[in-house]
N, C-alpha and C positions, 0 to 999 in steps of 0.2 A: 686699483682695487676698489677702493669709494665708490668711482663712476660707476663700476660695472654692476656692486655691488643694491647701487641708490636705481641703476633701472633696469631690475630684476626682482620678482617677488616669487619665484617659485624653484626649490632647490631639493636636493634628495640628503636627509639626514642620519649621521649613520652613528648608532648609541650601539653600547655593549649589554647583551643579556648576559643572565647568572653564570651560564656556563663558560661564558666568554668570548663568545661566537658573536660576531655584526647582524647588527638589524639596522635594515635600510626602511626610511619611511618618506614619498615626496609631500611634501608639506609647502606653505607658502609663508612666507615672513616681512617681518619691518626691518628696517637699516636707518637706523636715526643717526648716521656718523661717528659712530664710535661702538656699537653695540648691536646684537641680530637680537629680534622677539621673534618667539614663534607663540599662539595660542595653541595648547593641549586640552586633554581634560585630564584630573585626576587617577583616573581607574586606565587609562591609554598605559601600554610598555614603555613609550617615550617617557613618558614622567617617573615610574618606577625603576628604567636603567639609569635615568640621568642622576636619580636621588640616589643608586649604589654608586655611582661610577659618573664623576661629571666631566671626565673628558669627551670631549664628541667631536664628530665633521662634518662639513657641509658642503657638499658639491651643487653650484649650482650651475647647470648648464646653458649655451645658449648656441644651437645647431652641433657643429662640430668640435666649437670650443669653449672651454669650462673653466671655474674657480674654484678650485678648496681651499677652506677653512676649517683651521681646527682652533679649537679653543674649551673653555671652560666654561659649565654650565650653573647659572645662578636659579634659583630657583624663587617661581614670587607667585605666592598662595593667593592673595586678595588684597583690599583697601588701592586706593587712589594710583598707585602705580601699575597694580596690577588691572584695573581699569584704564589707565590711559594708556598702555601698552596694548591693549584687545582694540579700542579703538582708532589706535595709528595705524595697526593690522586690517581693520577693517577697511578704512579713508586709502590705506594702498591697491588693494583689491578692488575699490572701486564703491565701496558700501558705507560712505561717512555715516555720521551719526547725525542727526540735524542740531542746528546747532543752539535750539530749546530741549534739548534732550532731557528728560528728565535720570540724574547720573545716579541718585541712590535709589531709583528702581532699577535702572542698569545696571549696577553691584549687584543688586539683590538678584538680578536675571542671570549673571554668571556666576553668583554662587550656587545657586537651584542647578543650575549644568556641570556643575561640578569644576569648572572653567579656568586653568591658571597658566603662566606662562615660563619659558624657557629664555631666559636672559642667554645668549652666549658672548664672551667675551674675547677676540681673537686672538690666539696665542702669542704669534710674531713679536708685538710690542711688548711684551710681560716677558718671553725672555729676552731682549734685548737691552731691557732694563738692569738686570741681572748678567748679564755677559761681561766679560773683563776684555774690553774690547785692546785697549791702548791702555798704558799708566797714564796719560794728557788726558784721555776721554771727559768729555762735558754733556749733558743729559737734558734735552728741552723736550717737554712733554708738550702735546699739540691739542686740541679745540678737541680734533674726532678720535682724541684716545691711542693716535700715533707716538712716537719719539723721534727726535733728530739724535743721534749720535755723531759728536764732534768729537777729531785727534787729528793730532800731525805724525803720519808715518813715511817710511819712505818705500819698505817693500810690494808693490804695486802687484806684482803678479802674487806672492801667498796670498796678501788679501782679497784677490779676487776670487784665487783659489776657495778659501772659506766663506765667501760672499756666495757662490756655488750654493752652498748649501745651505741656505735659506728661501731659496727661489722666489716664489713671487712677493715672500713676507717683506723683500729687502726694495731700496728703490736708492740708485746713486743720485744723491747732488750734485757732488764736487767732490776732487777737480777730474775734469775731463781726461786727463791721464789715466788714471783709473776707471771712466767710463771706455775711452779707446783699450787698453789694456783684455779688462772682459771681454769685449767685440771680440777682441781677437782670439782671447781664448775660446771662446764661443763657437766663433769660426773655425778653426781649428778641428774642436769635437765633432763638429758637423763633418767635416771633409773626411775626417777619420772613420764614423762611425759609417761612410756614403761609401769607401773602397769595399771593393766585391772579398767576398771572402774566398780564403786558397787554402 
């Protein structure tokens, strides 16, 4: 998810209006390893649903196959982060800044634009944190905003079974038992859902 994440800058965003109906918006973003910016403006609907409602998603695609992410939406008005966040967006894109830029005329240029950004934070690891995985469970927080979650169990297939349902949020280490196990179940679903229907 990182890789795919770190070389991709263009994704389709999807915020909830009043009524509660989806708004799709393609936008282009940063990925600093733990975190998606996107640059809006203030008066844009993307800023107004995210500020009702900061749940959002992000598909970003690349030909036939795609990522989502869903996560929660911070919001960052001006000063120093909201500046260095506009110009990591820009340096991906391909438009760095020079690097005698003068930055409190740069503040001042994206305040005049009305100019602020959409922190999203990706859901997977925030609840995973909160998941009552095993009583043994042990909890190591990572560099790019991940978790390892560590237990000793023995029932290999439920836990794959519930691993299911995290999809790409999830990533096996160990032990390979339960990496064969999934395969199988995997497999399985696949041959199931491939018989012709009667």
């Amino acid at each position: 998810q990182r890789q795919y994440l770190e070389s991709h800058q263009l994704a389709v965003l999807g915020t909830g209006k009043r009524d509660g109906s989806p708004q799709l918006s393609m936008i282009n973003y940063h990925f600093d390893g733990a975190h998606i910016f996107i640059s809006v403006t203030s008066d844009r609907a993307k800023w107004t649903n995210t500020r009702r409602q900061p749940k959002v998603a992000l598909l970003v695609p690349d030909g036939r196959r795609q990522l989502v992410i869903y996560g929660a939406v911070e919001g960052i008005t001006g000063g120093p982060a909201r500046d260095a966040a506009i110009a990591a967006i820009r340096a991906a894109m391909g438009n760095p800044l020079s690097p005698d830029a003068d930055m409190a005329a740069f503040s001042k240029q994206l305040d005049e634009a009305k100019r602020v950004v959409l922190k999203i934070t990706p859901e997977g690891a925030a609840e995973a944190r909160v998941w009552r995985w095993h009583p043994t469970q042990s909890l190591e927080d990572q560099p790019d905003g991940g978790v390892i979650v560590r237990f000793r169990a023995s029932g290999m297939r439920e836990l794959a079974w519930h691993l299911f349902s995290w999809g790409q949020q999830v990533r096996i280490l160990a032990p390979d038992r339960l990496k064969t196990v999934m395969a199988d179940e995997l497999a399985a679903a696949q041959a199931a859902l491939a018989q012709p229907q009667t």
